[in-house]
C-alpha positions in Angstrom: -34.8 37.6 -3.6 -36.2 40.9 -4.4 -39.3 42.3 -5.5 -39.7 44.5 -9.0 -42.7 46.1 -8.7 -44.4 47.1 -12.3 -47.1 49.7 -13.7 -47.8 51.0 -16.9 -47.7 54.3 -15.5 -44.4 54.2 -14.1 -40.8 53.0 -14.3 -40.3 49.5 -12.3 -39.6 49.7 -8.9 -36.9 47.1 -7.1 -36.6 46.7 -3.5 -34.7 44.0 -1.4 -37.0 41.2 0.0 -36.8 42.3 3.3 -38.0 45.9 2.6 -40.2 44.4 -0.1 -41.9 42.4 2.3 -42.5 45.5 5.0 -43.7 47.6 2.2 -46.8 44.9 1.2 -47.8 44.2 4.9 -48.1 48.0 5.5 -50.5 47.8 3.1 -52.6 44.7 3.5 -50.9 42.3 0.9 -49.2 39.0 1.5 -45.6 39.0 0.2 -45.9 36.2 -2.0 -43.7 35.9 -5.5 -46.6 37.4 -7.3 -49.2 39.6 -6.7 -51.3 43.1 -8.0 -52.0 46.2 -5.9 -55.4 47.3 -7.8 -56.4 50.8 -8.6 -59.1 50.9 -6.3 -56.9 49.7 -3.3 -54.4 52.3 -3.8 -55.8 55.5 -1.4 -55.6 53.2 1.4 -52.2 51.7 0.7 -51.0 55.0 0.6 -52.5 56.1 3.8 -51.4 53.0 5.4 -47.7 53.9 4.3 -47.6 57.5 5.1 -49.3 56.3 9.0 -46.4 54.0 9.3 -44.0 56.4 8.0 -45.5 58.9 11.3 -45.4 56.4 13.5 -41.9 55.4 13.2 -40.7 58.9 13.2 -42.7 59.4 16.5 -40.9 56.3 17.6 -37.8 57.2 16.7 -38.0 61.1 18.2 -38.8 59.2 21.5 -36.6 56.7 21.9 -33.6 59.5 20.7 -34.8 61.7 23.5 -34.9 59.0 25.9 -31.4 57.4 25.1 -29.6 60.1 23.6 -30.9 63.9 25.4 -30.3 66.6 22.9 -27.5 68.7 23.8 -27.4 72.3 22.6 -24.7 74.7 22.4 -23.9 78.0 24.6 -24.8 80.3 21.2 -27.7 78.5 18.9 -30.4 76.3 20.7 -29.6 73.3 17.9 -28.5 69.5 18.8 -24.9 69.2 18.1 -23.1 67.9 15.5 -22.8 64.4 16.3 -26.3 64.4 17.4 -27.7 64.8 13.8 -24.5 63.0 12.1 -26.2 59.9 14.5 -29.6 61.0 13.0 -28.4 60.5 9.5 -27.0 57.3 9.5 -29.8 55.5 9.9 -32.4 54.4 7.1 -35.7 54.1 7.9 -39.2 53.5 6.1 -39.7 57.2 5.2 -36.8 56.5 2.7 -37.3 53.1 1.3 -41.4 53.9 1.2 -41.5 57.5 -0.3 -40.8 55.6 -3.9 -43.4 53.0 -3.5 -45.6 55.7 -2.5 -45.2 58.0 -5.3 -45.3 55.0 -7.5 -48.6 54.2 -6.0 -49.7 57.6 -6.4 -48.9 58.2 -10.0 -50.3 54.3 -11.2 -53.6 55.9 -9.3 -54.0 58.7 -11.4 -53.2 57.0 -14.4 -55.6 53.7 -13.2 -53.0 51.4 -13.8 -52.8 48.5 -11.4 -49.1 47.4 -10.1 -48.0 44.2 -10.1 -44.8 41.9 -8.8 -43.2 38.9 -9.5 -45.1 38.5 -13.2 
């Protein structure tokens, strides 16, 4: 399944279910079929995504230092290459959220509500 998120203020927004899901329990929904993010409940679904955006990127700073030490080279005090080739691979909330949150953002300004599954 996935989710297509829609405003009047935006172009639709498509994520897979599983992302979908994460996304609208950040933020206090239920991830039924359908649903509407209202105007009003759009500052705090935008906090709430950005705090879970910090947090995992706390979490995942830590947990790379305590698994994987940073080793630097003899000439520049930077991790290696390998080091940030391992950070790249990975795809984490920051990247599937920064959409829904600017999608949030501008249906905000406008005061258009968002909806899915309609």
């Amino acid at each position: 399944m996935l989710y297509k998120f829609k405003s009047k203020a935006t172009g639709d927004l498509i994520m897979l279910e599983p992302n979908g899901r994460q996304v609208l329990r950040l933020i206090g929904k239920e991830p039924t079929a359908q649903g509407i993010i209202e105007v009003h409940d759009m500052p705090s679904a935008i906090q709430a995504l950005q705090q879970a955006i910090e947090t995992e990127a706390a979490q995942h700073h830590g947990q790379n230092h305590a698994t994987n030490p940073v080793k630097h080279t003899k000439q520049q005090d930077q991790p290696t290459q390998d080091q940030e080739d391992s950070l790249h691979d990975r795809v984490g909330l920051k990247q599937r959220a920064l959409p829904f949150i600017d999608m949030l953002q501008r249906a905000h300004a406008a005061g258009k509500d968002i909806v899915w599954g309609v």
